[in-house]
TORVEXMAR-780693 format. One record per residue (C-alpha): residue number from 1; residue in three letters; x, y, z. Coordinates in Angstrom, 1 decimal. Example, Ala and Ser with C-alpha at 12.3 -4.5 7.8 and 13.67 -1.06 7.14 Angstrom:
> 1|ala|12.3|-4.5|7.8
> 2|ser|13.7|-1.1|7.1
***
This chain:
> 1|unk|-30.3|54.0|-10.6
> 2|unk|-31.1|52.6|-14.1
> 3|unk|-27.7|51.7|-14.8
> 4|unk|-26.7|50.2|-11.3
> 5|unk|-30.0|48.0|-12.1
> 6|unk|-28.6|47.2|-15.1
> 7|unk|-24.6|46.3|-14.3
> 8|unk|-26.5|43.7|-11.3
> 9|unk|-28.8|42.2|-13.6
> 10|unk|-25.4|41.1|-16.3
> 11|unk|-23.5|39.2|-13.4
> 12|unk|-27.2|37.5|-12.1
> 13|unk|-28.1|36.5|-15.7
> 14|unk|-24.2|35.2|-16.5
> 15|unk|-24.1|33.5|-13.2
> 16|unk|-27.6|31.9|-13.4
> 17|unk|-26.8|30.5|-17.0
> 18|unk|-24.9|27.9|-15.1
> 19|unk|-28.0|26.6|-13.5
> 20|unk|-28.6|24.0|-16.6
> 21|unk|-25.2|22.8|-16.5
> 22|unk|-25.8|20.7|-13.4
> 23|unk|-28.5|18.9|-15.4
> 24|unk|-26.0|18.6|-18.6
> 25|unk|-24.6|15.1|-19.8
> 26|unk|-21.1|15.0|-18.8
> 27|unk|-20.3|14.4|-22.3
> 28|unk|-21.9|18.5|-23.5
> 29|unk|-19.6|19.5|-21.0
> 30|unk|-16.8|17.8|-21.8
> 31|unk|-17.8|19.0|-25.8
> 32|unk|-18.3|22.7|-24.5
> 33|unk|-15.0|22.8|-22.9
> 34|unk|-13.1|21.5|-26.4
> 35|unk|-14.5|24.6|-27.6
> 36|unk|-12.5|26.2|-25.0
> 37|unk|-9.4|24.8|-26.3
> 38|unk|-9.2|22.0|-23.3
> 39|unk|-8.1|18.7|-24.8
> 40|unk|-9.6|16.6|-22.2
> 41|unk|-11.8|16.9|-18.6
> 42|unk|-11.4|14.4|-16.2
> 43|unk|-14.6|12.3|-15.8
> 44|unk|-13.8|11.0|-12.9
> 45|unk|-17.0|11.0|-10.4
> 46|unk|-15.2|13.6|-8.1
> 47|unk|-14.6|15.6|-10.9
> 48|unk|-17.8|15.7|-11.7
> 49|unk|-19.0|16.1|-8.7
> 50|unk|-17.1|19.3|-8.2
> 51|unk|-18.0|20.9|-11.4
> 52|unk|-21.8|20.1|-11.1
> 53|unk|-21.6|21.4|-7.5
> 54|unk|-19.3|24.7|-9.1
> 55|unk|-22.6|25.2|-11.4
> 56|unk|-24.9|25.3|-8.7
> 57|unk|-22.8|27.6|-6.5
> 58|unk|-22.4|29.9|-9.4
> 59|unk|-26.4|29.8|-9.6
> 60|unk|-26.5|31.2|-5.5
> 61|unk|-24.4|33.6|-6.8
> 62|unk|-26.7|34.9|-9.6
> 63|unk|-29.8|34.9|-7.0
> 64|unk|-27.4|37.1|-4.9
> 65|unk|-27.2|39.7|-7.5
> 66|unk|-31.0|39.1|-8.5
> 67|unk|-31.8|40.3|-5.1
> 68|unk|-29.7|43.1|-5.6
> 69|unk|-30.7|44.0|-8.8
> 70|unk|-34.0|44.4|-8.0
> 71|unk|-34.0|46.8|-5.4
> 72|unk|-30.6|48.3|-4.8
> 73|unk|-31.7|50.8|-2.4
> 74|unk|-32.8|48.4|0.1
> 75|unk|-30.0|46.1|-0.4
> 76|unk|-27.5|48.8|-0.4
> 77|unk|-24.8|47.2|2.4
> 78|unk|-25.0|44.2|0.0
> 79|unk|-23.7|46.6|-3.1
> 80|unk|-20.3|46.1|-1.7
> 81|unk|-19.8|42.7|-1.1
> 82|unk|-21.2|42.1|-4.9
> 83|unk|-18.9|44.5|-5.9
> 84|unk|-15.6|43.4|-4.4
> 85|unk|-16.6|40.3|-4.6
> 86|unk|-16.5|40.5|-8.3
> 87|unk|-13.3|42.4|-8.4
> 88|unk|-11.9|39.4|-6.4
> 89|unk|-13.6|36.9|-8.7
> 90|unk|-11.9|38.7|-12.0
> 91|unk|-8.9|38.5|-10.4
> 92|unk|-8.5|35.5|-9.3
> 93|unk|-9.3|34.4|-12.8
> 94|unk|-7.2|36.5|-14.8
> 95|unk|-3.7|35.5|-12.2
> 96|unk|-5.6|32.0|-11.8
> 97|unk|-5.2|31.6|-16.5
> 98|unk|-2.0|32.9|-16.3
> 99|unk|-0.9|30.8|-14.1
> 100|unk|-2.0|27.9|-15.3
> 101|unk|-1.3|28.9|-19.0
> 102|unk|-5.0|28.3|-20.2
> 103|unk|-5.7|29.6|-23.6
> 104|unk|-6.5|32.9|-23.0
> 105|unk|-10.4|32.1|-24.0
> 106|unk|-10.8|30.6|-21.1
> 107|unk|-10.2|33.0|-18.6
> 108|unk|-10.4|36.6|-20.2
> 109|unk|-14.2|36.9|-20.2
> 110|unk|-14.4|35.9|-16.9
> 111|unk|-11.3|38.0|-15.7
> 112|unk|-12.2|41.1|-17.4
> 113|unk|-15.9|41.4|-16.7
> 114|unk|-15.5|40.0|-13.5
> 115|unk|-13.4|43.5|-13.1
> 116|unk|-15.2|45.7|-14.9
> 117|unk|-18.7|44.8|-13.6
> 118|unk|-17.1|45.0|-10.0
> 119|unk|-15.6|48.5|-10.1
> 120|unk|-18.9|50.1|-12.2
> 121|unk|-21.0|48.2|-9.5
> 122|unk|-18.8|50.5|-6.9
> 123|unk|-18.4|53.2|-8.9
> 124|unk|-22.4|53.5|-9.2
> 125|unk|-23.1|53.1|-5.8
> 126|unk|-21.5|54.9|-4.1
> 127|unk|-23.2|57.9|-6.8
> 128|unk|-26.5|56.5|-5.5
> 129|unk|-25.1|56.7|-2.0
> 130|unk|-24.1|60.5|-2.6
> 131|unk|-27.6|61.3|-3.9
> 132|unk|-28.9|59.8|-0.7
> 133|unk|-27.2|62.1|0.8
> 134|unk|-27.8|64.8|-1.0
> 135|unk|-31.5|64.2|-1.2
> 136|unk|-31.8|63.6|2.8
> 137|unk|-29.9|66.9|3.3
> 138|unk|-32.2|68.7|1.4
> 139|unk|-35.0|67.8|3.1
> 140|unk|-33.8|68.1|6.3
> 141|unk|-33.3|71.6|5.6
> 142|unk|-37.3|72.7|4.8
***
């Protein structure tokens, strides 16, 4: 149960770091992603707007697994849907950079623990499910 607390907690803390990137100048972010290996971002008001409002979804996302990570047993149902929702998320990134033929810096982080998160996310509940199990059979049975 430990562990399962810890894998939420990584993908609620990564995805609430974007929460002070809405509030950034455009010009950080623009500086930030030159460290990434991208020349140049659009600063075109649209642009922005869709990267501000990008930061902002990601932060949802992190309350999501804040939720999670806090009680997993009464969130159970919603283990799932974090979890594939991650796999999906990895993937997309890691088809998404090759694609697009970003500098692998970009994407890999995202790709990768996107993935890895995801499937030890699964892989851990469905142990905490089979210790349910276990545990309600065994009490059944006095």
């Amino acid at each position: 149960m430990k562990t399962l607390k810890f894998v939420l907690w990584v993908p609620a803390i990564g995805c609430l770091s974007a929460v002070p990137f809405i509030f950034l100048p455009w010009s950080v972010i623009e500086s930030i992603g030159s460290w990434f290996g991208i020349e140049s971002l659009p600063s075109m008001p649209i642009a922005v707007y869709f990267f501000k409002v990008t930061f902002g979804v990601f932060g949802l996302i992190g309350v999501f697994f804040v939720i999670l990570a806090r009680n997993p047993l009464e969130s159970r149902p919603m283990l799932s849907l974090g979890a594939f929702g991650l796999i999906l998320f990895g993937l997309l990134a890691l088809v998404a950079g090759l694609y697009l033929g970003l500098p692998p810096i970009v994407f890999l982080g995202d790709g990768l623990s996107g993935l890895v998160l995801g499937i030890a996310i699964l892989f851990l509940s469905s142990k905490l499910k089979q210790l349910s199990k276990s545990q309600s059979g065994t009490i059944a049975n006095r």
